[in-house]
Backbone as CSV, one residue per row, in Angstrom:
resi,resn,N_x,N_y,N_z,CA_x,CA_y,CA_z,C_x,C_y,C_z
1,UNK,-251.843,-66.775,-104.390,-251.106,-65.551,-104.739,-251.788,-64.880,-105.933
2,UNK,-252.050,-63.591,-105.878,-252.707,-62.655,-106.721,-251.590,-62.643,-108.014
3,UNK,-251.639,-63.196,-108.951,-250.455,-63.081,-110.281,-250.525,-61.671,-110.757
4,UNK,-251.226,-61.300,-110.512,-251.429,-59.160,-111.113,-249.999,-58.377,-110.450
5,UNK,-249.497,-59.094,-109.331,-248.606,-58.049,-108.395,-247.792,-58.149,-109.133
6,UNK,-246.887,-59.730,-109.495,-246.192,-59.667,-110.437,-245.696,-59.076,-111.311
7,UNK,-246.526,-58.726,-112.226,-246.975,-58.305,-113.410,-245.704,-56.916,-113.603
8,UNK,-244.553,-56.865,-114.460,-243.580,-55.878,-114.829,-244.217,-54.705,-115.208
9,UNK,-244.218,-53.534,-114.588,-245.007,-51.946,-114.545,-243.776,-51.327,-115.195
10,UNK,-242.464,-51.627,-115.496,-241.735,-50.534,-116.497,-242.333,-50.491,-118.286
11,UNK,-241.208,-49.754,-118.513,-241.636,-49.693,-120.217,-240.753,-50.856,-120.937
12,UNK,-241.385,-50.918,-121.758,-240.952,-52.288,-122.431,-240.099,-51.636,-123.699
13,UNK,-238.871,-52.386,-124.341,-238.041,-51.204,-125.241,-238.444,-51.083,-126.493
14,UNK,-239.591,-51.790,-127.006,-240.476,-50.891,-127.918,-241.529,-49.817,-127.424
15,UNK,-241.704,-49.675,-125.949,-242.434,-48.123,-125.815,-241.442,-47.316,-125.696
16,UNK,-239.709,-47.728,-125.251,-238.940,-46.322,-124.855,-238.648,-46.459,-126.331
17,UNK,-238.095,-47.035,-127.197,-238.103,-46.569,-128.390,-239.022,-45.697,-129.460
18,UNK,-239.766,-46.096,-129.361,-241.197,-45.251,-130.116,-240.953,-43.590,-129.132
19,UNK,-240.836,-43.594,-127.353,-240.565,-41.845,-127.154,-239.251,-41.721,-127.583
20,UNK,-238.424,-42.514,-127.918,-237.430,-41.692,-128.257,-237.223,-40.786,-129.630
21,UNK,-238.419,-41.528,-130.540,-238.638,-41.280,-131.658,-239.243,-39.867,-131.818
22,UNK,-240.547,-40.060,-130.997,-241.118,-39.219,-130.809,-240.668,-37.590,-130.478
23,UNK,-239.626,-38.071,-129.560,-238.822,-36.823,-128.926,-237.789,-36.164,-130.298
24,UNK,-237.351,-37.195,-130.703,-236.729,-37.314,-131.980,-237.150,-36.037,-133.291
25,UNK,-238.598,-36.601,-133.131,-239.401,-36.172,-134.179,-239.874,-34.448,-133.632
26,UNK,-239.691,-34.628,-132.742,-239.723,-32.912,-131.727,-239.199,-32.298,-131.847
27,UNK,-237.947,-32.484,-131.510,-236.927,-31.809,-131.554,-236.269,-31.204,-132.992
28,UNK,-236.222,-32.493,-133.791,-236.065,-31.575,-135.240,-237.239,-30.932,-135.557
29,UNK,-238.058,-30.711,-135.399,-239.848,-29.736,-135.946,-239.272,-28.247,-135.350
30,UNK,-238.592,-28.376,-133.993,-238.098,-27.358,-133.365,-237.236,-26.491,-133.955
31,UNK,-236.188,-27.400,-134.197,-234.867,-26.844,-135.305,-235.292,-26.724,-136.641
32,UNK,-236.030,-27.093,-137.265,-236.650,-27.285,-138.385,-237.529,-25.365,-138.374
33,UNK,-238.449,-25.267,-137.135,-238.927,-23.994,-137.216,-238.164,-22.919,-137.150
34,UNK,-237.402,-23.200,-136.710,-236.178,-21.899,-136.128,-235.178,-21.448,-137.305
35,UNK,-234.971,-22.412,-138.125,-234.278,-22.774,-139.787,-235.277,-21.730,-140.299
36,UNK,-236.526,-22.256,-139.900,-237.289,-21.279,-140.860,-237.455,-19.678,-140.640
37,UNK,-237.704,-19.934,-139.432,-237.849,-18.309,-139.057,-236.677,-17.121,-139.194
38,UNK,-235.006,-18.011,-139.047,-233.967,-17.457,-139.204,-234.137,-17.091,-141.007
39,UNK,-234.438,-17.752,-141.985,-234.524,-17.670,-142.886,-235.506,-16.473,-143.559
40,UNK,-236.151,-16.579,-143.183,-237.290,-15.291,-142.909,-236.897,-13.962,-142.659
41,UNK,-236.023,-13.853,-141.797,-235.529,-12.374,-141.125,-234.543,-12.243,-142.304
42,UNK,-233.653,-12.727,-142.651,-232.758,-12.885,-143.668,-233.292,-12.096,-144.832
43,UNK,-234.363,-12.537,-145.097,-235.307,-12.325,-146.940,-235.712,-11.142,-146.688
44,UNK,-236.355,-11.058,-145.165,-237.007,-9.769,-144.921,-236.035,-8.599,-144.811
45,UNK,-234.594,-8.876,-143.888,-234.079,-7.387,-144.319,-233.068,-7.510,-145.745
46,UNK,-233.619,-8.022,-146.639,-232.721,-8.245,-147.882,-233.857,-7.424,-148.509
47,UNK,-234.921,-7.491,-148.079,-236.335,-6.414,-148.418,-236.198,-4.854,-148.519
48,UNK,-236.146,-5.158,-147.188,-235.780,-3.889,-146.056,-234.573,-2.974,-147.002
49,UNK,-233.960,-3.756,-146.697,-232.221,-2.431,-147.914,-232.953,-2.321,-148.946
50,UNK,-233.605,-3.418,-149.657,-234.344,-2.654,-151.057,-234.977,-1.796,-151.100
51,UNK,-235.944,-1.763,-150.446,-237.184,-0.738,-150.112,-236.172,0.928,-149.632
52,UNK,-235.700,0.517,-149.041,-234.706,1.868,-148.695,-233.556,2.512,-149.610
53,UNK,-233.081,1.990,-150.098,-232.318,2.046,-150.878,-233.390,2.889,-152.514
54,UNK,-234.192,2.252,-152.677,-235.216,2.934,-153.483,-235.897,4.426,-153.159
55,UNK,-236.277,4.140,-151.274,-236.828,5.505,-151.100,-235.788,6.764,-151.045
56,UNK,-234.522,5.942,-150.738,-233.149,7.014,-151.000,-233.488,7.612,-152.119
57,UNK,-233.124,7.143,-153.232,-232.637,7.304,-154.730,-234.157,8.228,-154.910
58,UNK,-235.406,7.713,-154.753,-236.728,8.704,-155.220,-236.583,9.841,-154.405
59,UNK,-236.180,9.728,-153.165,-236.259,11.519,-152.228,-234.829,12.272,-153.148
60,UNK,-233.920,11.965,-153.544,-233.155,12.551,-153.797,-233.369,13.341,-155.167
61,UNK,-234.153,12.130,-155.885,-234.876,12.810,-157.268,-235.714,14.040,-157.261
62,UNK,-236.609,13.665,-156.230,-237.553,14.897,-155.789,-236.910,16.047,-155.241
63,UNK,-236.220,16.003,-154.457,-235.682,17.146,-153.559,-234.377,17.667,-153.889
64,UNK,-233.429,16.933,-154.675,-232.387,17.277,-154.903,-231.160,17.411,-153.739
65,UNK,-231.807,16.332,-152.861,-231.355,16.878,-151.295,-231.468,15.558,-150.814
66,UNK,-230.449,14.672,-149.448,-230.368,13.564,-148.631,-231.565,14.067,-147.713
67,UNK,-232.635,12.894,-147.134,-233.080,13.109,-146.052,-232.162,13.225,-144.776
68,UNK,-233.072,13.920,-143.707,-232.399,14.241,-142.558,-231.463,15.768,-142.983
69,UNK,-230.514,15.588,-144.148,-229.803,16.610,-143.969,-230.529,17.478,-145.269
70,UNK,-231.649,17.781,-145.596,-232.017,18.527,-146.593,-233.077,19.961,-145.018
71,UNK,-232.381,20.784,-145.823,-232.030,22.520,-145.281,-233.448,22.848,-145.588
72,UNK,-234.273,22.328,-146.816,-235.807,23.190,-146.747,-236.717,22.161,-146.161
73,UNK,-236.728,21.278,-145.295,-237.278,20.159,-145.356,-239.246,21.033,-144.910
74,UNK,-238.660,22.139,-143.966,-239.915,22.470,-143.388,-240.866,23.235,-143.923
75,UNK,-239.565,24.293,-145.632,-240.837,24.371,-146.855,-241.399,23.670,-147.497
76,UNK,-240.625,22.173,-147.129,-241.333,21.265,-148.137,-242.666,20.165,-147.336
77,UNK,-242.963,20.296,-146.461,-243.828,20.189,-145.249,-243.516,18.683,-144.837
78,UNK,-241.969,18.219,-144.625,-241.591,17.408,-144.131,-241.226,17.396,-142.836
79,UNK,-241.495,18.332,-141.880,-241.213,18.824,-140.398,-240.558,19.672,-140.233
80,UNK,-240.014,19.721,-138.751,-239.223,21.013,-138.341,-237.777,20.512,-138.398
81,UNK,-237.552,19.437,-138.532,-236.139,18.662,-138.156,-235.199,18.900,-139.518
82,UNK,-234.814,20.326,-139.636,-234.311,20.448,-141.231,-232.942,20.308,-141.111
83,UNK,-232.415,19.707,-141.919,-230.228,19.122,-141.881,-229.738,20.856,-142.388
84,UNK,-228.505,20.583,-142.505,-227.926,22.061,-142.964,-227.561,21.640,-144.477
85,UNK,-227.694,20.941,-144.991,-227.949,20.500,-146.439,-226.176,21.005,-147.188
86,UNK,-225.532,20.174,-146.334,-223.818,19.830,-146.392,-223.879,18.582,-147.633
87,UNK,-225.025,17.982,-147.960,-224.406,16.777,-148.255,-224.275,15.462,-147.655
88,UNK,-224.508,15.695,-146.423,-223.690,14.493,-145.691,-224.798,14.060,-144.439
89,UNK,-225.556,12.974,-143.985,-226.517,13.011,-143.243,-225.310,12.157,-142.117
90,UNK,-225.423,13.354,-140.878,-224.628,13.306,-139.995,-224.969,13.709,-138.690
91,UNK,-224.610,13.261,-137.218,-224.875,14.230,-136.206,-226.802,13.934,-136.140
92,UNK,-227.222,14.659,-135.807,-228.467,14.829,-135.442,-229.546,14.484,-136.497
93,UNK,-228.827,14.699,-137.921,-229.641,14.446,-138.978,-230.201,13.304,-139.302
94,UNK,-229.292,12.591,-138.462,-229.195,10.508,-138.639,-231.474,10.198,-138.264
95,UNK,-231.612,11.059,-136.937,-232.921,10.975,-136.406,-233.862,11.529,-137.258
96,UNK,-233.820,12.000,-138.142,-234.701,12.364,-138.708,-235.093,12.381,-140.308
97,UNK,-233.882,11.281,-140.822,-234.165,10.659,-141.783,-235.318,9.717,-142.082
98,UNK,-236.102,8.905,-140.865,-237.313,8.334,-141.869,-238.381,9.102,-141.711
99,UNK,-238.219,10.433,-141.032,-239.185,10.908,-140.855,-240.149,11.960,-142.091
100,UNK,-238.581,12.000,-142.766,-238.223,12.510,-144.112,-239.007,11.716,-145.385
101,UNK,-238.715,10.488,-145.257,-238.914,8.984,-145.793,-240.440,8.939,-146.000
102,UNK,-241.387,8.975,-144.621,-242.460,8.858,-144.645,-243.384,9.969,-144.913
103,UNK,-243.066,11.167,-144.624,-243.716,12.551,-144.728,-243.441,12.431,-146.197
104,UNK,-242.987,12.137,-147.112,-242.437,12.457,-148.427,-243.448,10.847,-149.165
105,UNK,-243.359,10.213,-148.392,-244.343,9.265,-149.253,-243.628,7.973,-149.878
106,UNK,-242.221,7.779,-149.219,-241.521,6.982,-150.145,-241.264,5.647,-149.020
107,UNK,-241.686,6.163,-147.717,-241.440,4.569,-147.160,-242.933,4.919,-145.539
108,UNK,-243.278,3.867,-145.538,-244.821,3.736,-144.799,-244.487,4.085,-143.392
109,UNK,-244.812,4.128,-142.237,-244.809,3.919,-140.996,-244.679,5.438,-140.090
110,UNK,-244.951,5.237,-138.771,-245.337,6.606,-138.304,-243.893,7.109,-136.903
111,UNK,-243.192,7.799,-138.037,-241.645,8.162,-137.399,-241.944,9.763,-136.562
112,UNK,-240.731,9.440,-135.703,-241.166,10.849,-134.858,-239.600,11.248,-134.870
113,UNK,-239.032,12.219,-135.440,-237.315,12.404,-135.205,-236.674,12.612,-133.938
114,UNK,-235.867,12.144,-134.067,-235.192,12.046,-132.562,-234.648,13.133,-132.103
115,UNK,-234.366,13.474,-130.684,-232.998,14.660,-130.278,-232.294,14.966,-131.090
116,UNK,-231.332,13.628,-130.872,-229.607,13.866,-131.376,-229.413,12.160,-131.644
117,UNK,-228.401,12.308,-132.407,-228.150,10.743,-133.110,-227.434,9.905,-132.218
118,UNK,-226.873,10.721,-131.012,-226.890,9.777,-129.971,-228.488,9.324,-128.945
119,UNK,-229.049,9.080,-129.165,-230.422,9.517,-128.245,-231.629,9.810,-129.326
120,UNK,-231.544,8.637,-130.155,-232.734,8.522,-131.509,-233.701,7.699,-130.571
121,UNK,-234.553,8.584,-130.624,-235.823,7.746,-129.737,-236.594,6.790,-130.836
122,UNK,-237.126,5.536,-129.805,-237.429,4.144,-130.558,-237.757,4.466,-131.596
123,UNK,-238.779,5.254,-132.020,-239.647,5.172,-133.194,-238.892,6.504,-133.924
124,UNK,-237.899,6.648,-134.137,-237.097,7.730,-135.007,-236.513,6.808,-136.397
125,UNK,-236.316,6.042,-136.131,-235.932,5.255,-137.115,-236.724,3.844,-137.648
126,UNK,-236.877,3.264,-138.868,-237.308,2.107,-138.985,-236.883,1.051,-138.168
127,UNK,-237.679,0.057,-137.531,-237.373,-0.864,-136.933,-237.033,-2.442,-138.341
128,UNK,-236.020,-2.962,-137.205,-234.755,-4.121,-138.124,-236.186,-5.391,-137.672
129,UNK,-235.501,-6.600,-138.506,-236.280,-8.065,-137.991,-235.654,-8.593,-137.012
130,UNK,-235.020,-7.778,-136.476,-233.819,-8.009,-134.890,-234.282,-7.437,-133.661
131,UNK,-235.461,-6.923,-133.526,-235.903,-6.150,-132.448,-234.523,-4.973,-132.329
132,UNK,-234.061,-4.729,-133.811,-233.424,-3.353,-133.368,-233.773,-2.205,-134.546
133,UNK,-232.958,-1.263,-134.866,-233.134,0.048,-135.920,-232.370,-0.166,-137.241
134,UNK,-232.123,0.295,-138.157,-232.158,0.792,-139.262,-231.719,2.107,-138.552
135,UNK,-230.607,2.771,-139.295,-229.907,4.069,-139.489,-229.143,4.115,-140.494
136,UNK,-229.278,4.986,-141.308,-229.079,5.917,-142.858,-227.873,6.916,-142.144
137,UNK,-226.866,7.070,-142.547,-225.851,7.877,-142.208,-224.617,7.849,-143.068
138,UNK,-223.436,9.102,-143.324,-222.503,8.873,-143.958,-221.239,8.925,-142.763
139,UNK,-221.512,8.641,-141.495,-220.741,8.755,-140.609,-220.400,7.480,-139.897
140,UNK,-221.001,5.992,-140.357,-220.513,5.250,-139.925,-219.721,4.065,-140.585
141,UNK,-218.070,4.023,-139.585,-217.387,3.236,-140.270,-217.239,1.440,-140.649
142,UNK,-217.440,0.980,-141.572,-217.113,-0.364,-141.669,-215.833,-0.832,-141.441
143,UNK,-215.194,-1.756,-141.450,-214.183,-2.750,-141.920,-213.155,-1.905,-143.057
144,UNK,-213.547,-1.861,-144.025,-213.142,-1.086,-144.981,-214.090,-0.079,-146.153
145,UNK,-214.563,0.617,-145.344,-215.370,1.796,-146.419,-214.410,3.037,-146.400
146,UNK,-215.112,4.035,-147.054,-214.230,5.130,-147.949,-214.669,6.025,-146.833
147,UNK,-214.068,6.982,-146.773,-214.450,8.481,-145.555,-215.953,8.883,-146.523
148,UNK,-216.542,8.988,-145.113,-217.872,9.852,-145.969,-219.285,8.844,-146.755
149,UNK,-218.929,7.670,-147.132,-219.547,6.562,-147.395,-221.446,6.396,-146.400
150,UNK,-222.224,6.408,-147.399,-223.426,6.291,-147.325,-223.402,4.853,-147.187
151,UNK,-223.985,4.786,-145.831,-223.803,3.296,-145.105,-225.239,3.479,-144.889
152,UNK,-225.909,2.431,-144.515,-226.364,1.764,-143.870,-226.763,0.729,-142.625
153,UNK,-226.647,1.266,-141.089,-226.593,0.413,-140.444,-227.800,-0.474,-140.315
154,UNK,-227.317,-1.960,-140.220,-228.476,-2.534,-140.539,-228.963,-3.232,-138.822
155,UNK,-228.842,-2.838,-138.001,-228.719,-3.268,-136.448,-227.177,-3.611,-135.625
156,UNK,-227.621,-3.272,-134.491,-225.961,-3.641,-133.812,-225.849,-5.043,-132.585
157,UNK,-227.530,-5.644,-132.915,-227.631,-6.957,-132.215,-228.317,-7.829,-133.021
158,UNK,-227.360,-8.394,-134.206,-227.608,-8.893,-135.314,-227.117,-10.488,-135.106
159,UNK,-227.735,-11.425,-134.854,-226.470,-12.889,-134.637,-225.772,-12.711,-135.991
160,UNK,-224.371,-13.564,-135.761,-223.336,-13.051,-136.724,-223.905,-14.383,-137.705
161,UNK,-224.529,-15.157,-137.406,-224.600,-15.965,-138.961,-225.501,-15.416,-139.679
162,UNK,-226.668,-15.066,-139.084,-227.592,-14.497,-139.996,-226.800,-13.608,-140.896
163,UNK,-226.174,-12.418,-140.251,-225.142,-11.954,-140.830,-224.557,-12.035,-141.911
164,UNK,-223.710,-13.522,-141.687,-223.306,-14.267,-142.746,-224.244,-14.416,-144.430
165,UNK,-225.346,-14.848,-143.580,-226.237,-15.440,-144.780,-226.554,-14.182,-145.393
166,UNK,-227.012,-13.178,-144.444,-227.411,-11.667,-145.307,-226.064,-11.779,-146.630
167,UNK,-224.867,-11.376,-146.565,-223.754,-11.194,-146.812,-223.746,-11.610,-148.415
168,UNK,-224.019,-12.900,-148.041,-223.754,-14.487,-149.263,-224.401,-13.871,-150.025
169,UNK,-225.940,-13.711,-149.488,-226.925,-13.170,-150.467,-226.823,-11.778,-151.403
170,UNK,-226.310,-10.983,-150.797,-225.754,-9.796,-151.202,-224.845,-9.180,-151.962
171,UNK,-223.609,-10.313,-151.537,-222.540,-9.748,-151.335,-221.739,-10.796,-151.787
172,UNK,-220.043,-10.997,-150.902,-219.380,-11.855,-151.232,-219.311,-12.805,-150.291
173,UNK,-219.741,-12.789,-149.373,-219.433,-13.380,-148.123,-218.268,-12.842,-147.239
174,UNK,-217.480,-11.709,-147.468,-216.248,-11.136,-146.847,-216.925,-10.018,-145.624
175,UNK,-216.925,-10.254,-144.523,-217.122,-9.421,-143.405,-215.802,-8.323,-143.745
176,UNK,-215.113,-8.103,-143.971,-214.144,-7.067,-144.038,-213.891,-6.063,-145.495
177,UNK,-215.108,-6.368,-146.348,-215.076,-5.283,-147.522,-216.483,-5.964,-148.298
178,UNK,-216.398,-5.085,-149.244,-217.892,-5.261,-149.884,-218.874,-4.430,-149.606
179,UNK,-220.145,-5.425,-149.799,-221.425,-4.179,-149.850,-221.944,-4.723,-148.264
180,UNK,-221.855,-5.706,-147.984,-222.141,-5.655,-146.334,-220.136,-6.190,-145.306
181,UNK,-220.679,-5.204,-144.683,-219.279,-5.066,-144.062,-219.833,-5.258,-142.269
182,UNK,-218.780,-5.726,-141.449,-218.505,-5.512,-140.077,-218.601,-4.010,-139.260
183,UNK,-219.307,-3.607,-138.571,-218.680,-2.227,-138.207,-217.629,-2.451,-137.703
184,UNK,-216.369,-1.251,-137.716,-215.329,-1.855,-137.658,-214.813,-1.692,-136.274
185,UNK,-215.566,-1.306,-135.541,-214.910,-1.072,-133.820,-215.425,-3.428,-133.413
186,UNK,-216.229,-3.410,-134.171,-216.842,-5.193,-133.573,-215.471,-6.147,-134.887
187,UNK,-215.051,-5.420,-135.762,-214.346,-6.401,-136.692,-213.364,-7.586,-135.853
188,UNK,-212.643,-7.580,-134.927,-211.989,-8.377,-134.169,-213.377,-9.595,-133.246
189,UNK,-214.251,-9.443,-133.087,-215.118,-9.899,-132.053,-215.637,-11.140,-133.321
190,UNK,-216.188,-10.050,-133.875,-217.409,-10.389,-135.732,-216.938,-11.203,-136.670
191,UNK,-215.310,-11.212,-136.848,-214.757,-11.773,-138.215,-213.712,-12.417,-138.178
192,UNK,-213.151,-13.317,-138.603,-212.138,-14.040,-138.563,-210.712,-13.260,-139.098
193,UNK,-209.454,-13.724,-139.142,-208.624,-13.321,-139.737,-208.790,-13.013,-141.286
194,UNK,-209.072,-13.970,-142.119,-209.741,-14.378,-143.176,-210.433,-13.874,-143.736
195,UNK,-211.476,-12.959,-143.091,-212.425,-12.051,-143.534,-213.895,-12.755,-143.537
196,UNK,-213.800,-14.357,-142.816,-214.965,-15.051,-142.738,-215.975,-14.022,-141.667
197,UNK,-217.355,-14.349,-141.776,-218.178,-13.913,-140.293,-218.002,-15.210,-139.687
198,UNK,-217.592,-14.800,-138.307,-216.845,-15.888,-137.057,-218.319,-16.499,-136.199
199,UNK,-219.234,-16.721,-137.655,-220.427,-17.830,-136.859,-220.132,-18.556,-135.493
200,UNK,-218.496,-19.472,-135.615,-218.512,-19.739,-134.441,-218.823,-19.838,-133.410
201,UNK,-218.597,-17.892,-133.020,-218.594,-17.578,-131.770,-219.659,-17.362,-131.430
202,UNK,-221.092,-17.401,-131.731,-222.090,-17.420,-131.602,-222.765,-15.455,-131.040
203,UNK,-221.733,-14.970,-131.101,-221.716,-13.841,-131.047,-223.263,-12.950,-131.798
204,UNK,-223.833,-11.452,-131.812,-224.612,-10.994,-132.122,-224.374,-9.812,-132.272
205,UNK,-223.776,-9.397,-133.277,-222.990,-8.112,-134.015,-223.641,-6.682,-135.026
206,UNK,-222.811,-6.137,-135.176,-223.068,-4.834,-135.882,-222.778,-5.130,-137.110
207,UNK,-223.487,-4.315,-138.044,-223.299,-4.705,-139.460,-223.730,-3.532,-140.608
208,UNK,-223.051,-2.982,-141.363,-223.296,-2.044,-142.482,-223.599,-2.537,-143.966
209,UNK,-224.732,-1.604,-144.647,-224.611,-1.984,-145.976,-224.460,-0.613,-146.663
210,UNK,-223.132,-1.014,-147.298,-222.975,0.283,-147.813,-222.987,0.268,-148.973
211,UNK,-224.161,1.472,-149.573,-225.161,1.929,-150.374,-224.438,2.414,-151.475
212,UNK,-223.134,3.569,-151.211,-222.532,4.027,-152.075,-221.390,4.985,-151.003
């Protein structure tokens, strides 16, 4: 008799132990990268509001006027897309705020203004670390902001923890007041009774930072 046939061909439970390790050791590198990268988008639009929030405050110095809704924009050779210079960047004006931004020198990238603020074509606005937009407006409502309130939308397919963490960093951690708020048509979906962001639900929400 050939003794080789014999011979046990499974794994022995120090090789399934060592893949389990292995797999082990995988799988957190995985979660471990994703920790990181979530962390990343976080810092980056905590950037992002800075940088904007700055090119706000310098166009307003210069011009005496909100982008999008400033009335001479096209004596001032910022395009044809001029606001009626109410005060209030609203309606159609929403599209043509970074276009304002960048023609003026206060924030980089190559914006084209949109139609109408329903129908802001891709590149009308700064792009988010969410594969979504950035929109500058005093027309959109939070949770609890004031009528008229210079918001900030910071994307409307945002996961709600990141959310969260934006918030902490910012703010107070309250989805329902503060400087980052819920938009408030998602506040039931987005936030707990409590005013927590409802990480839970694993949900991917709308979110404002409002500026002033």
């Amino acid at each position: 008799m050939n003794r080789k046939q014999n011979r046990h061909t499974g794994f022995s439970l120090l090789e399934l132990a060592i893949a389990l390790a292995v797999l082990a050791i995988l799988a957190g590198g995985v979660l471990k990268g994703r920790e990181l990268i979530n962390s990343a988008r976080v810092q980056a639009t905590i950037s992002d509001i800075a940088n904007i929030e700055t090119a706000l405050s310098a166009f307003q110095a210069r011009y005496s006027a909100l982008p999008g809704d400033f009335a001479a924009a096209g004596a001032a050779d910022l395009g044809t897309n001029a606001g009626d210079g109410n005060g209030l960047i609203e309606d159609d004006e929403v599209c043509a705020v970074f276009t304002h931004f960048q023609r003026s020198g206060f924030l980089q990238g190559d914006f084209i203004a949109g139609i109408n603020s329903g129908n802001c074509t891709p590149a009308s606005n700064l792009e988010n670390q969410f594969s979504g937009r950035y929109q500058l407006s005093n027309t959109f409502e939070g949770a609890d902001t004031r009528d008229n309130a210079m918001t900030l939308l910071l994307g409307d397919q945002i996961p709600v923890s990141q959310l969260a963490e934006i918030d902490r960093k910012l703010d107070d951690g309250n989805a329902l007041q503060g400087n980052v708020q819920v938009l408030a048509s998602e506040e039931a979906l987005c936030a707990t009774e409590q005013g927590n962001w409802n990480e839970a639900s694993g949900e991917s929400c709308a979110a404002l930072y409002v500026i002033r």
